[in-house]
Each structure stands twice: as structure tokens, then as C-alpha cells.
C-alpha positions as CSV (number, residue, x, y, z in Angstrom):
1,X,-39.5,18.0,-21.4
2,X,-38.9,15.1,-19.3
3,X,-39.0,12.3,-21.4
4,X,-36.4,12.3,-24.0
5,X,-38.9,10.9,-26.9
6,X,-40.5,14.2,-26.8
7,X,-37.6,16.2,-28.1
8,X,-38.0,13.7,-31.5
9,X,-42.0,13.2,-31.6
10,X,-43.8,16.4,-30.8
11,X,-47.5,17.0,-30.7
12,X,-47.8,16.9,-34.3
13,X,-45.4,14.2,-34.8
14,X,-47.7,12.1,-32.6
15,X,-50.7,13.4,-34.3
16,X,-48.9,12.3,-37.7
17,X,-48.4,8.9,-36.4
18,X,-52.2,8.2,-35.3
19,X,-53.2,9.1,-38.2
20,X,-50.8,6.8,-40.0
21,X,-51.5,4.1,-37.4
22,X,-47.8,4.0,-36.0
23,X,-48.4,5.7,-32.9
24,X,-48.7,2.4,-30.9
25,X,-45.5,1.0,-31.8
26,X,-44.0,4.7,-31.1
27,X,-45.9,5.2,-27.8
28,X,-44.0,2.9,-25.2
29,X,-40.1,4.0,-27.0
30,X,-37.7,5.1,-24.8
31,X,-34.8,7.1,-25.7
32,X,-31.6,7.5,-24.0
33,X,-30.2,11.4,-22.9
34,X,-27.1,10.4,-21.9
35,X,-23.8,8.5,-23.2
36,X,-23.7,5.3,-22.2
37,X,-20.7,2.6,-23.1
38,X,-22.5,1.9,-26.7
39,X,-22.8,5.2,-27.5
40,X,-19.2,6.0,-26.3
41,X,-17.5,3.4,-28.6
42,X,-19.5,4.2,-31.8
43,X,-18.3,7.9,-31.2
44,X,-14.5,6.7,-31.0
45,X,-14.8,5.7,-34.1
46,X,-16.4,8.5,-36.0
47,X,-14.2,10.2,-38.8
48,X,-17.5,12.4,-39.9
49,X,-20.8,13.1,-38.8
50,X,-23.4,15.6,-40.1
51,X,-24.6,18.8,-38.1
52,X,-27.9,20.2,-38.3
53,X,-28.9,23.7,-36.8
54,X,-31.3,26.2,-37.8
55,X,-32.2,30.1,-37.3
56,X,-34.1,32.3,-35.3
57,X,-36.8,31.8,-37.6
58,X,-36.4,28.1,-38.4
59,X,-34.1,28.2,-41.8
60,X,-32.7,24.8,-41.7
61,X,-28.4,24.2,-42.5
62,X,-27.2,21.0,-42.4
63,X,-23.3,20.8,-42.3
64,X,-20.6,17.8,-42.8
65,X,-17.8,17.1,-40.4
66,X,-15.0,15.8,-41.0
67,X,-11.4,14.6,-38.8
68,X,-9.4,12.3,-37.7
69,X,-10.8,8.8,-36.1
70,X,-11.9,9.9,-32.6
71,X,-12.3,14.1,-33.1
72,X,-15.6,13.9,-31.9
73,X,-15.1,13.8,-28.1
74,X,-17.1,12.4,-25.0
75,X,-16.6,15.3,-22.3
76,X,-19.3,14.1,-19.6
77,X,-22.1,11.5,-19.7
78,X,-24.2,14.2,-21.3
79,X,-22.1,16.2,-23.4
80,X,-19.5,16.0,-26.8
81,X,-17.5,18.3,-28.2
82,X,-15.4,18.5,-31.4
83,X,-12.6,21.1,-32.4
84,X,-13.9,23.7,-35.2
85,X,-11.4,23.5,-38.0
86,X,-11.5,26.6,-40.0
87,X,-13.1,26.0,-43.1
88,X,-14.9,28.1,-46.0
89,X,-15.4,30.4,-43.6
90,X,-19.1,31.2,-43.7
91,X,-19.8,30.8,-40.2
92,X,-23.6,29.3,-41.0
93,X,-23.7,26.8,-38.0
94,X,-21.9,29.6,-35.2
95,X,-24.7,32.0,-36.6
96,X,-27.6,29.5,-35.9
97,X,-26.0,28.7,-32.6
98,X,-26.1,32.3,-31.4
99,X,-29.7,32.5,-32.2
100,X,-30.8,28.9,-31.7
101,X,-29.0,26.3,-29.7
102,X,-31.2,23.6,-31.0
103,X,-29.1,21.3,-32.9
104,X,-28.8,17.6,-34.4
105,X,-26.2,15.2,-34.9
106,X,-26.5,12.6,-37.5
107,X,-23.8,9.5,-37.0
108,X,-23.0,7.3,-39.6
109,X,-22.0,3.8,-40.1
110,X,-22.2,3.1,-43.7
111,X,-19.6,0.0,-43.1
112,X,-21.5,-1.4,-40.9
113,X,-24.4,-0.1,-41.7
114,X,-25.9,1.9,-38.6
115,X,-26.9,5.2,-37.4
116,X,-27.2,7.2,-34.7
117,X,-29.0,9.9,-34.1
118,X,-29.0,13.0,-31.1
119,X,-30.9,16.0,-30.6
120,X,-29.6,18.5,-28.3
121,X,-28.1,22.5,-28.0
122,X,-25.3,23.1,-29.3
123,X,-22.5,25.6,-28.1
124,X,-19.3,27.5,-30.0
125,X,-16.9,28.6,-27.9
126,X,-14.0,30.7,-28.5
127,X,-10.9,31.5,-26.9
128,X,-11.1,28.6,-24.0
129,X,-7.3,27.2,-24.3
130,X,-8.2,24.4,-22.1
131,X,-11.3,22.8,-23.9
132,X,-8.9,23.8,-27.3
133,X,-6.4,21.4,-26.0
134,X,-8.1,18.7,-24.6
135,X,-10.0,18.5,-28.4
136,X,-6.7,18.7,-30.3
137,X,-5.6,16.1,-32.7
138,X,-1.8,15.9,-32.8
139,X,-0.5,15.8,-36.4
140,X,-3.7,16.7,-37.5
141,X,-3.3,19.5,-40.7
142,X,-6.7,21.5,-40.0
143,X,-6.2,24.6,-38.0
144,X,-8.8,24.6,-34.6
145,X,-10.9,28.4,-34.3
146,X,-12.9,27.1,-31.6
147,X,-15.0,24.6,-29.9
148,X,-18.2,23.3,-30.4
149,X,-20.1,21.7,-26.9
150,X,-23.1,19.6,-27.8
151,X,-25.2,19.5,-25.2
152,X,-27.3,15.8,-25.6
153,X,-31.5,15.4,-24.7
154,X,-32.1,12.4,-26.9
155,X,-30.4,10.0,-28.9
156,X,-31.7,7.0,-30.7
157,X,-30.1,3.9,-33.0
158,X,-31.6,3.3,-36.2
159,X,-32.3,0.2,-38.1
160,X,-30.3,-0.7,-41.1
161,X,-32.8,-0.7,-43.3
162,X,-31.6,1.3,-47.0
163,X,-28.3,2.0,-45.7
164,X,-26.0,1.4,-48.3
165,X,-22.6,-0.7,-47.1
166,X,-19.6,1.8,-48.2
167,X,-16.2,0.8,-46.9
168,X,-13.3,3.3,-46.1
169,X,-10.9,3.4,-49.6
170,X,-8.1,2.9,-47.2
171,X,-9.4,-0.1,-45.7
172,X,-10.2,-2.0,-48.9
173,X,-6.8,-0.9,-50.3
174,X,-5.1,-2.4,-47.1
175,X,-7.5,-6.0,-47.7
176,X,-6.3,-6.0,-51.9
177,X,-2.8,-5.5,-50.6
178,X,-2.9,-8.0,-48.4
179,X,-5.0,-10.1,-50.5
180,X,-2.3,-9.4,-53.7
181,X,0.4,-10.3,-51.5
182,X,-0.8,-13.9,-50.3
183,X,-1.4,-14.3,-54.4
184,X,1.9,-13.1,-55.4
185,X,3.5,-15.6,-52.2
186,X,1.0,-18.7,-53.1
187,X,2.2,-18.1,-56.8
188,X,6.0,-18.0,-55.9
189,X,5.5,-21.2,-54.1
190,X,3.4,-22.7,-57.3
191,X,6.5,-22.0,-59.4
192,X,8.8,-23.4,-56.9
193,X,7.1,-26.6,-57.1
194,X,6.7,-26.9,-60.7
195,X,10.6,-26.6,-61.2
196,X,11.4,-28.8,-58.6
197,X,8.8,-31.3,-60.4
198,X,6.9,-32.2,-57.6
């Protein structure tokens, strides 16, 4: 496939969208296949994503990830790779790999409401100390068991449209803080003026 639009509208995706009558507004998209500056900055601030794969025989497994600000790497202009924390231990998405690199990332943005999405293969890869350090997260408490390469063909930004706004509970405890501590200041300074009778 040369043209990264086909890895998200196949033959009967495009046959769907003639018959629906959105083919035309479809036909003339172009997609991106490798990271570019926009791309790169939206990833440095991923803390989870979700990762679709599927079987030999098409058995679909979608799977959230989670870290630190930043786990999701940029290795090349065509490839990102993250550090497998061990988990529950069932071993779903290394399985489908074996079988079926095809893969999909889904990024979120819910505080700013946008989303990105990336089809490509996706690689596990155990036992390569290099690649293991260079996705390490210092102070980090999950335990790495190997690497996961995610080889990009497509990506694509979304529209906004029905994305719920949901902040980080960190953030909005850090505003009301801030916020309680200018009222507690401003109040201080209101009683300070009312004994001084001014």
C-alpha cells in the first residue's frame, strides 16, 4: 500500500462510503506515515493510550496503557516504542503480535479534547538491554518485561466532535488549591481592613 489512507479505508470501506455518499469528502484525504513535530509533542504528553491488536484469525483485544507523562517514546520518524510493565499477566497483546503485527493506537486528549489515531505493526521484544534502557522511566514503580516497537503506516487527527472534556484529578486539585489559597489571602486582607476601619 502506498498511500497511507488505504491502511484506514479499504475496498469495502470505500464501498461503504459511496453508498452512504461520503466517499467524495474521503477521496482527496491524505494521511501522514510518519512523526512529524505535531505528532511528536502530542506523544510527550501522553500518560495513556489504548492498544488494539488482533489474532491470526481476526479476534479483536483492545488494551489500556498506562505510565508516566512521556513513556510513550519517539524512536525514529516512523517508529514509537513504550516499556511493557508487567501486568495481569495474560500476555493477550504479545500473543496477537506473534501471529499478527497489525496493530492500532488510539491517543487521547480528553482535556483538550482531541484524538489521534495510528495504524501500524507492532513488535515485542525481549531481552534487548539497550532499547530497555533508553524506554525507562526513573522512579517509575512498574517493573519493564520488554519492549513494545510500533512500527507507524498511517496516522490521522480527529475532530472533537462528542469528546467529553475530562481534566487530570491532579490538575484540578492543584487550580482549587491555588484558587483556596488566593481566597484564604484576599480574606486575610478583608479582615485586616475591617479592624483597621478603613
Amino acid at each position: 500500500m502506498s498511500d497511507p489512507t488505504d491502511h484506514a479505508f479499504s475496498p469495502s470501506v470505500k464501498a461503504a462510503q459511496i453508498r452512504k455518499g461520503s466517499r467524495p469528502h474521503y477521496a482527496g484525504m491524505i494521511m501522514a506515515d510518519r512523526v512529524d513535530a505535531r505528532l511528536a509533542a502530542f506523544i510527550a504528553d501522553v500518560r495513556s493510550f489504548y492498544l488494539g491488536t488482533a489474532s491470526a484469525d481476526g479476534q479483536p483485544y483492545i488494551q489500556h496503557r498506562g505510565g508516566p507523562k512521556g513513556f510513550l517514546k519517539v524512536l525514529d520518524d516512523q517508529r514509537l516504542a513504550f516499556a511493557d510493565f508487567r501486568g495481569n499477566r495474560q500476555y493477550i497483546t504479545t500473543g496477537n503480535a506473534a501471529e499478527n503485527r497489525k496493530a492500532f493506537i488510539f491517543l487521547m486528549d480528553y482535556a483538550n479534547r482531541r484524538r489521534i489515531k495510528l495504524w501500524g505493526e507492532l513488535e515485542v521484544i525481549e531481552g534487548d538491554v539497550d532499547l530497555n534502557a533508553a524506554l525507562a522511566m526513573p522512579g517509575y514503580r512498574g517493573v519493564p518485561e520488554q519492549a513494545m516497537v510500533f512500527t507507524i503506516t498511517a496516522w490521522d487527527i480527529n475532530c472533537p466532535q462528542h469528546i467529553p472534556q475530562l481534566l487530570p484529578a491532579e490538575e484540578v486539585a492543584e487550580a482549587l488549591a491555588t484558587r483556596d489559597a488566593r481566597i484564604a489571602a484576599l480574606e486575610a486582607q478583608l479582615a485586616a481592613l475591617s479592624k483597621s476601619g478603613t
